[in-house]
C-alpha positions in Angstrom: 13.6 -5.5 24.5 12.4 -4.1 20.8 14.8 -3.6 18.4 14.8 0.1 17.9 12.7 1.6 14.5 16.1 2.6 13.3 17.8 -0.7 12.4 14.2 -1.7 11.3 13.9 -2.2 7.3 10.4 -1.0 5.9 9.6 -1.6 2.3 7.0 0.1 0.4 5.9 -0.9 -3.1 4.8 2.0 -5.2 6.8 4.8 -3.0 8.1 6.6 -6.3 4.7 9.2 -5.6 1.7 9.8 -4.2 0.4 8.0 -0.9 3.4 5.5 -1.3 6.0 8.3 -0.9 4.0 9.7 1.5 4.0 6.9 3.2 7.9 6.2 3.0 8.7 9.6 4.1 6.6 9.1 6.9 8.2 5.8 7.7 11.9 7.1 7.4 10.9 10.4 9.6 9.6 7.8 12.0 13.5 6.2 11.8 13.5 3.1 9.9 15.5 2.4 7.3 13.0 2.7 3.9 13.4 0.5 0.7 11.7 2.2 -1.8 10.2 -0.5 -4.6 9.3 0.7 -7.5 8.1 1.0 -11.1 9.4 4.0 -12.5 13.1 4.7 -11.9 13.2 7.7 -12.0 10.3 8.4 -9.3 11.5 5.9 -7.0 15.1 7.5 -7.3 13.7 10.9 -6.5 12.0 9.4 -3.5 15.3 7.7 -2.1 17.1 10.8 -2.4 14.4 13.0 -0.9 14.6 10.7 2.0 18.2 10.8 2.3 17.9 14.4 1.8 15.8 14.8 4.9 18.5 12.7 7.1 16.5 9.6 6.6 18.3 6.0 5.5 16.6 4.7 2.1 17.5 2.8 -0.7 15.9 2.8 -4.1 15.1 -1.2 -5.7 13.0 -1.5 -9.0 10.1 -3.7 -8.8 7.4 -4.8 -11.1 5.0 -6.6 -8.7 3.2 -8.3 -11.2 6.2 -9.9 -12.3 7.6 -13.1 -10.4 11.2 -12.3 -11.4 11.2 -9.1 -11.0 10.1 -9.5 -6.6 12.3 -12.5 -6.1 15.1 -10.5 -6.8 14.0 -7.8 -4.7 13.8 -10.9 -2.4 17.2 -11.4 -3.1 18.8 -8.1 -3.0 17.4 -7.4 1.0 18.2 -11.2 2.1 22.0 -9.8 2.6 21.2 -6.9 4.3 19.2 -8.2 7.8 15.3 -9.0 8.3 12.8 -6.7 6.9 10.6 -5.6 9.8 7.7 -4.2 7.9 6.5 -3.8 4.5 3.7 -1.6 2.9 2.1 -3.2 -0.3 0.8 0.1 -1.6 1.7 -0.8 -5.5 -1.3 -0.3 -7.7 -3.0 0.5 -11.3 -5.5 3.6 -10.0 -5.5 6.2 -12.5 -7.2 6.2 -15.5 -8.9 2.5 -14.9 -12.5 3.4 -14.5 -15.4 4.6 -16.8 -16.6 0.9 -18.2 -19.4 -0.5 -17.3 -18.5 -4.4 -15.9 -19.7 -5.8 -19.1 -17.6 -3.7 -21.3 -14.7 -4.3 -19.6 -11.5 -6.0 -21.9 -10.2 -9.3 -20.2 -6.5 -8.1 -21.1 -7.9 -4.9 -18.9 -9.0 -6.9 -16.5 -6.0 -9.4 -15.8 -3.2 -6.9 -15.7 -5.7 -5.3 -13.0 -5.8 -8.2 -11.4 -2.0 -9.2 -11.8 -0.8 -5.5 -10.4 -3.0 -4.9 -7.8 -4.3 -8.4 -6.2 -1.8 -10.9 -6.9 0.9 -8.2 -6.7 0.6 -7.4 -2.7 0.6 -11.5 -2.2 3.4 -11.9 -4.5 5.9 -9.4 -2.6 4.3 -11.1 1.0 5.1 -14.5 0.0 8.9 -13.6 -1.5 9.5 -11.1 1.6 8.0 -13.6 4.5 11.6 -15.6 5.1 12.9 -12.6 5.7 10.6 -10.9 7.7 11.7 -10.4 11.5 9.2 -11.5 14.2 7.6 -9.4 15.4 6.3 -7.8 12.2 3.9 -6.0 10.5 2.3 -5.7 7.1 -0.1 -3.4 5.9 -1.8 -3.8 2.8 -3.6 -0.8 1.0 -6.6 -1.2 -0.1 -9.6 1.2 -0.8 -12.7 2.4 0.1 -14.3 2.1 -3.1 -14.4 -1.9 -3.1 -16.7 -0.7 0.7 -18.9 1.2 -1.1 -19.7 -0.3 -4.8 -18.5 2.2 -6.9 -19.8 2.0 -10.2 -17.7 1.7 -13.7 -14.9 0.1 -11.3 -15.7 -3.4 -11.4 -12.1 -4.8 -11.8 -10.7 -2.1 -9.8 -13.4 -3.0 -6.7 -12.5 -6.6 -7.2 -9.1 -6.3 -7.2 -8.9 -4.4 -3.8 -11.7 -6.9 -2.7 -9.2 -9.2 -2.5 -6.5 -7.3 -1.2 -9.1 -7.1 1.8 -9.9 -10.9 1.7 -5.9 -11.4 1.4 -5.2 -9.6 4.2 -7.3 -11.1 6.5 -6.6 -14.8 5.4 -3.3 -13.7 5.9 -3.3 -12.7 9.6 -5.2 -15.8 10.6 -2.0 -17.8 9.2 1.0 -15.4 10.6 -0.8 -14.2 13.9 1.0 -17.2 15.8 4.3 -16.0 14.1 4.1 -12.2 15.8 3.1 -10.7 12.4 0.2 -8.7 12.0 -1.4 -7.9 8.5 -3.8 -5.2 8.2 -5.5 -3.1 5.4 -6.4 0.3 4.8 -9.2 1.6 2.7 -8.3 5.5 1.4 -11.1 7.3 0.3 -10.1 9.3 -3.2 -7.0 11.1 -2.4 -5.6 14.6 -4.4 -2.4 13.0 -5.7 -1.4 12.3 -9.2 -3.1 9.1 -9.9 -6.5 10.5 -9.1 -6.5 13.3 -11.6 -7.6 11.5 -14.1 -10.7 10.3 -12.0 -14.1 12.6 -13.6 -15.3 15.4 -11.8 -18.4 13.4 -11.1 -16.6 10.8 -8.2 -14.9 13.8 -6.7 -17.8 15.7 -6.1 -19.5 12.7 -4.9 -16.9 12.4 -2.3 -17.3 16.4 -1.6 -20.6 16.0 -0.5 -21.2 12.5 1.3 -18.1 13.1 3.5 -18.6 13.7 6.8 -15.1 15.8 7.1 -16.1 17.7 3.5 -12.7 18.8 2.7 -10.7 17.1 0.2 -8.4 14.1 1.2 -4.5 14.6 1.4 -2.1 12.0 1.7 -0.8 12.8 4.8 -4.2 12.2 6.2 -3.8 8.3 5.6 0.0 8.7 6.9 -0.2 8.7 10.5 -2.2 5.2 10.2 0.0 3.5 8.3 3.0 4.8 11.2 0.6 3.0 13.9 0.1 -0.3 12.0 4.0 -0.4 11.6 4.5 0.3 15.5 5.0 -1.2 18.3 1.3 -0.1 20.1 -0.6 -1.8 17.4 1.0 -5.6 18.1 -2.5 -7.2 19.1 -4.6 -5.3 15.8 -4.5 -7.5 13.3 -7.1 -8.9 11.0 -8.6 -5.0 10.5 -9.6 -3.1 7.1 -9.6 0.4 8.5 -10.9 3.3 6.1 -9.6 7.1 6.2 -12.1 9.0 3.7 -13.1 11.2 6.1 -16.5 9.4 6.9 -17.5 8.6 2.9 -18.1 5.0 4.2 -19.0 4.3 8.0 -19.4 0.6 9.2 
């Protein structure tokens, strides 16, 4: 017999706004008990207490993924509190990265790419795996624009290249264990971080999509709930893309 979804623990990284409180919401409306890791205080606060709000259980912790200290002792701080059934690594530098060609692009620029949004998501796995619960599930967010090529995004694309790589590396090593990983690829969502993306990309999405309508976070939401659940225990392995056809493979 399961362990029902509401003495489950879900962590999401990067839930202060956005698809990451999207996601969390989603998550704690689904009943489990949401830790909201984040950046910004004050976001991730207003997340937790929207959650709460709702009749939801969450609990805010402040993460910096990209620093070693900083998710060891959100490692720490959930290791007294019972196994962590599922975690979203949905923390991520998006807005305002593009624009540069590859060759123009600063290595400072390109590391703390690299340190947020590749080595971040393994980072939080590899602190959060002694305490994860078998069964369990991880789902890493990646995007659709490291499928497609998108130009002026080298380190971005590269980045959530190996988010992709990571995850699937990953389930080959925790399938045994009754842990699936598993990725999703958003196309370019209306939240905050992308309105800083030029007109250009978004109109490219308006008119190569197959559903032409803008993206909306909850349109990724339902996804995520499945990849947490208990009907997607043999999918694991998969890079899944909601853009509303953008990329078809």
């Amino acid at each position: 017999m399961t362990e029902p979804a509401a003495r489950r623990t879900v962590v999401v990284t990067g839930a202060g706004r956005g698809l990451g409180e999207a996601m969390a919401r989603r998550a704690a409306a689904d009943g489990f008990r949401v830790v909201v890791a984040e950046l910004n205080t004050a976001w991730g606060e207003r997340t937790a207490q929207a959650i709460r709000s709702a009749g939801g259980e969450a609990e805010f912790v402040p993460l910096d993924v990209s620093d070693p200290e900083s998710v060891a002792a959100l490692a720490d701080r959930l290791a007294g509190s019972g196994p962590v059934y599922g975690l979203v690594n949905n923390a991520a530098l998006a807005n305002g990265v593009g624009g540069r060609e590859f060759q123009d692009i600063d290595i400072e620029v390109w590391d703390r790419l690299m340190a947020v949004n590749a080595r971040g998501p393994w980072l939080v796995a590899k602190h959060l795996l002694p305490l994860m619960s078998r069964p369990g599930r991880i789902v890493n967010i990646a995007s659709d624009a490291a499928l497609y090529g998108s130009p002026r995004l080298a380190h971005y694309l590269a980045s959530k290249g190996a988010v992709v790589s990571l995850t699937r590396g990953m389930a080959r090593e925790l399938g045994e264990q009754g842990i699936t990983v598993n990725a999703v690829a958003p196309g370019l969502t209306e939240v905050e971080a992308t309105e800083t993306v030029p007109r250009e990309r978004h109109a490219l999405y308006a008119t190569h999509r197959a559903i032409t309508r803008p993206q909306r976070p909850e349109d990724l939401t339902g996804l995520v709930a499945y990849l947490l659940g208990e009907e997607s225990r043999y999918v694991t392995g998969q890079v899944l893309a909601v853009n509303g056809g953008f990329t078809m493979h």
